[in-house]
C-alpha positions in Angstrom: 29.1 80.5 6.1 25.7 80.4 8.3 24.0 83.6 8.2 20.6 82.8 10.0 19.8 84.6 13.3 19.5 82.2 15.8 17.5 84.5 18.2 15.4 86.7 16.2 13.5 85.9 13.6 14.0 89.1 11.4 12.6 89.2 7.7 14.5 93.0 7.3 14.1 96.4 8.1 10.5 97.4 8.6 11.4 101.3 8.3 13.8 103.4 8.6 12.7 106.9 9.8 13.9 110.2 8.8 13.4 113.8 9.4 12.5 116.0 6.5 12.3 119.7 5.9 9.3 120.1 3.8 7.5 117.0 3.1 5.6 117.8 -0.1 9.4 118.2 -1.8 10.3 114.3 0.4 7.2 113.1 -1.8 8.2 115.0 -4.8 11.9 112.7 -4.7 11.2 109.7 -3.3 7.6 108.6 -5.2 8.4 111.3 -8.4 12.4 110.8 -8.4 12.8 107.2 -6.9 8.8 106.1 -7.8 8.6 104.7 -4.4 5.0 105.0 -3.6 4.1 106.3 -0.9 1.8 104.0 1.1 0.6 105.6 4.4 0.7 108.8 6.3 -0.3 110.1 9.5 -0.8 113.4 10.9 1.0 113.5 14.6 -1.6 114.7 17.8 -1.9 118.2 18.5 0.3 119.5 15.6 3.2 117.5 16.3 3.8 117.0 12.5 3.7 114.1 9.9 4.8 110.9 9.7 4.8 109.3 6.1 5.8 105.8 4.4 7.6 104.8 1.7 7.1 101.4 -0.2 11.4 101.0 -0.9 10.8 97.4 -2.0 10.8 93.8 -0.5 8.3 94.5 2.2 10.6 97.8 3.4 9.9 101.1 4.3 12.0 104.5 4.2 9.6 106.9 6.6 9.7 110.5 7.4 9.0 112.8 10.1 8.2 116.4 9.1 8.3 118.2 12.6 7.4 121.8 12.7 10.3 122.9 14.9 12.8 120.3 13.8 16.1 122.0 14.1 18.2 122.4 10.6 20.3 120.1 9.0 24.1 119.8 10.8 26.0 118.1 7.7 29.3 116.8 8.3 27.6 116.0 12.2 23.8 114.4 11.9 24.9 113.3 8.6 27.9 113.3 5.6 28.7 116.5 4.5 29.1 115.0 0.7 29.2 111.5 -1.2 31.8 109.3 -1.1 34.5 110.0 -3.4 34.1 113.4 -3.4 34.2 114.9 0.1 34.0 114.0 4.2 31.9 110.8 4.6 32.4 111.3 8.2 29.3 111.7 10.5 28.5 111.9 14.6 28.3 108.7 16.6 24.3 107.8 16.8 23.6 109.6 13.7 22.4 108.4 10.4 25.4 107.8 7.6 23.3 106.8 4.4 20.9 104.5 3.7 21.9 102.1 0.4 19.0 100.3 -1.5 19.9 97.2 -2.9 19.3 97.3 -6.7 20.1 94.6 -9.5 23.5 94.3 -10.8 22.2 94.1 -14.2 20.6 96.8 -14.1 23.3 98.9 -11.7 24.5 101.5 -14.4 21.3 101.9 -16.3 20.1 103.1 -12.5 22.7 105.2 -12.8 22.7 106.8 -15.8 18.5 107.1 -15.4 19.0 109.6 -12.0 21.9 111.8 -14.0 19.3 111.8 -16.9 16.3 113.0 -14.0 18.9 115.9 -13.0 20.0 113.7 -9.6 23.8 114.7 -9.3 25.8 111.3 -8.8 29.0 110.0 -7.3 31.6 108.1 -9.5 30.7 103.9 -9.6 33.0 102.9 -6.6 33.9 98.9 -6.9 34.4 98.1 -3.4 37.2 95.2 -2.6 39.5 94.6 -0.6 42.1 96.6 -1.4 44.1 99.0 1.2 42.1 102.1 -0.8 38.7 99.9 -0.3 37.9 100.6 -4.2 39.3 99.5 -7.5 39.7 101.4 -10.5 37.8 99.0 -12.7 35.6 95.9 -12.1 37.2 92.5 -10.5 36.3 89.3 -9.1 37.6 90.6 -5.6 34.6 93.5 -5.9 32.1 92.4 -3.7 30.3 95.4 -4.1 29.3 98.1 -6.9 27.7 101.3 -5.5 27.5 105.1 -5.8 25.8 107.7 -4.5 23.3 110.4 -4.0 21.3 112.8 -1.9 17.8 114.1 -1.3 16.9 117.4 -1.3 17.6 117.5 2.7 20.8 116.1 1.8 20.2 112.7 2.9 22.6 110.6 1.7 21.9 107.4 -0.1 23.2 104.9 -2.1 22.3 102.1 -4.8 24.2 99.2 -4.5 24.5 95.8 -5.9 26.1 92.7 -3.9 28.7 91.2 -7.2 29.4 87.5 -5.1 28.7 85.8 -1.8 30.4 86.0 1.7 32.8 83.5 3.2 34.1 83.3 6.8 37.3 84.8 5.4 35.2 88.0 5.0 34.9 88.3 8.2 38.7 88.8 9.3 39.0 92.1 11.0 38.8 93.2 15.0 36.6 95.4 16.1 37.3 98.5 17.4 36.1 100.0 20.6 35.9 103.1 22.2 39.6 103.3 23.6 40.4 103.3 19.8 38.8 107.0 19.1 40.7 110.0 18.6 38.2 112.3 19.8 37.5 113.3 23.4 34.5 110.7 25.0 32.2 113.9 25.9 29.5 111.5 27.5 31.9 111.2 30.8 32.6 114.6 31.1 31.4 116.3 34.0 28.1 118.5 34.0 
């Protein structure tokens, strides 16, 4: 199965920008918790708030904004309202689900165990396949995927996850859905 982008020539995400709540407690997780280090900041014109970076690995970023009159956190709309497995993973169209950081599969439950062992409260390992529930109970050669789950302290949710074999075309089997498919009322044609 080809996988190169015949347009663009992308080499990944440069960053992915978030919001926090108190940036000194964002550095405190991501370079003390996650030992990301952080690897630039800037301080926004006329007290519009920070912007810092986070080295995630492989040339990526995870940023933040810290904005002084950022409204709160809306979980269950801007974001999940808990992790997978154990709660609503639902979240608002144009909003932010979770970001998942690839991590080594040899190394995938020693991550694990090391973020229960820093006080980090952790989902069950989900084995992702293709399976009408989506997970299996124990490890298969149809897992294609081994992940679980996390949050910062803005409740942020994020995931490590390891890729367990390679993609065929027969991965790629379902149709997409559209916007006629939603069971929610399509609030951007309503009337002023």
């Amino acid at each position: 199965m080809s996988t190169t982008n015949a347009e663009f020539e992308l080499g990944g995400i440069n960053h992915l920008a978030l919001v926090s709540s108190d940036m000194q407690r964002t550095i405190d997780f991501y370079s003390g918790v996650l030992g990301m280090p952080l690897i630039k900041t800037i301080e926004l014109p006329g007290g519009g708030g920070q912007h810092f970076f986070f080295d995630c690995g492989g040339g990526d970023c995870v940023a933040f904004f810290w904005f002084p009159d950022a409204p709160d956190a809306a979980p269950g709309i801007s974001a999940p309202a808990s992790r997978p497995g154990e709660g609503e993973l639902l979240s608002a169209v144009g909003s932010m689900n979770h970001v998942a950081f690839h991590v080594p599969v040899a190394k995938f439950e020693e991550y694990r165990d090391r973020l229960r062992d820093k006080g980090v409260e952790v989902s069950p390992i989900l084995n992702h396949d293709d399976s009408p529930s989506t997970v299996a109970r124990t490890l298969h050669e149809g897992v294609f995927v081994r992940s679980f789950y996390f949050q910062d302290p803005d409740g942020i949710l994020l995931e490590f996850a390891c890729w367990t074999r390679g993609f065929t075309e027969a991965d790629v089997s379902h149709a997409p859905r559209t916007g006629a498919d939603r069971t929610v009322e399509d609030r951007s044609a309503a009337p002023a």
